[in-house]
C-alpha positions in Angstrom: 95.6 84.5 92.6 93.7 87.9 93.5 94.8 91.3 91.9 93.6 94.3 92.9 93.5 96.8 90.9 92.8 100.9 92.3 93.8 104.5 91.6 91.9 105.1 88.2 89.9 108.6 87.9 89.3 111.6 85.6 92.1 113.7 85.1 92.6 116.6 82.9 95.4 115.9 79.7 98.7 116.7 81.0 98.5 115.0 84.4 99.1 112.6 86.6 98.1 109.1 88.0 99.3 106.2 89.9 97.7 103.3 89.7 98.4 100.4 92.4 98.3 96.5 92.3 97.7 94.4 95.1 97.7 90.7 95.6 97.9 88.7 98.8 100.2 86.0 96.3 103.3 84.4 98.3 104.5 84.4 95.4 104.6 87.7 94.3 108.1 88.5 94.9 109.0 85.8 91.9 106.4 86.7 89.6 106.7 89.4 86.4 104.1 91.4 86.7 102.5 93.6 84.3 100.1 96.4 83.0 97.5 96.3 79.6 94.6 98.9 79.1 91.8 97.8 77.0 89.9 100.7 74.7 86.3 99.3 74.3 86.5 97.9 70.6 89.6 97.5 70.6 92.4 94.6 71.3 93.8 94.7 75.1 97.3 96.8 74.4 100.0 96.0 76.5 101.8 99.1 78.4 104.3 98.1 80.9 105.9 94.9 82.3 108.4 94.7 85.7 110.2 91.0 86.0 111.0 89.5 89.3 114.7 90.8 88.7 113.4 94.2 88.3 114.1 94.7 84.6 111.6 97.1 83.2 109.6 97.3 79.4 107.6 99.7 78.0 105.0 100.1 75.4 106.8 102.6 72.7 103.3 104.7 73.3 104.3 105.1 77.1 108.0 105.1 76.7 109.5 108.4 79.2 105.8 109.0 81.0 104.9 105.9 82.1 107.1 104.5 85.0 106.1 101.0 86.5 107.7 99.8 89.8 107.0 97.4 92.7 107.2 96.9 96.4 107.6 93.1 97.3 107.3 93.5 100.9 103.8 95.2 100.3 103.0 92.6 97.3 102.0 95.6 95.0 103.3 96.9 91.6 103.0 100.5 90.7 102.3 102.5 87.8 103.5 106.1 87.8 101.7 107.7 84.8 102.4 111.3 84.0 101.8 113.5 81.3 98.6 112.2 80.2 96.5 112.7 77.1 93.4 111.4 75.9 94.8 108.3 73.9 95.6 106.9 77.7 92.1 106.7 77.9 91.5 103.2 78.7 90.5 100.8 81.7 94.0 99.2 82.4 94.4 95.8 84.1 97.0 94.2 86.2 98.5 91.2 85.2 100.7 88.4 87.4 102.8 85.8 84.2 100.0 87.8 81.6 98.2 84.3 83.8 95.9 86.1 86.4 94.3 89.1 85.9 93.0 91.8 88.1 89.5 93.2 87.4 90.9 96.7 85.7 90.7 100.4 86.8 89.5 102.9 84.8 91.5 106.0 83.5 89.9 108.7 82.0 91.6 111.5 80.4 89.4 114.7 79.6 89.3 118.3 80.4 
């Protein structure tokens, strides 16, 4: 399985990003799917998680800025992230059954 991880950059505290996962999986539409971000020295920290039923979970860190989502006809889960600070600062990864990983996407928060 191949995730594809995009939509990282630099963006000033208070805004916003969305970062986007593909995979080519047949499978996707039956897989949980989920976001981590790593901070270099640090453990990987998980942020958000979207289940094949939809259900929704959220790191309490993210909780009410953070809004993950997916398409199954495009094979990609989503990760509206608004009101960004500086301890978002991370490279965050994709994740299909917290199995197969994508190659991560960095997020820089900085004015």
């Amino acid at each position: 399985v191949q995730l594809q991880a995009s939509g990282g950059g630099l963006v000033q505290p208070g805004g916003s990003l969305r970062l986007n996962c593909r995979t080519s999986s047949a499978i996707f539409s039956r897989s949980d799917m989920y976001w981590y971000r790593r901070v270099p020295g640090k453990d990987r920290e998980f942020v958000a998680s979207i289940v094949s039923g939809g259900t929704v979970n959220y790191a309490d860190s993210v909780k009410g800025r953070f809004t993950i989502s997916r398409d199954n006809r495009l094979k990609t889960v989503y990760l509206q992230m608004n009101s960004l600070n500086s301890d978002d600062t991370a490279v965050y990864y994709c994740s299909m059954w917290q199995r197969y990983w994508g190659q991560g996407t960095q997020v820089t928060v900085s004015s």
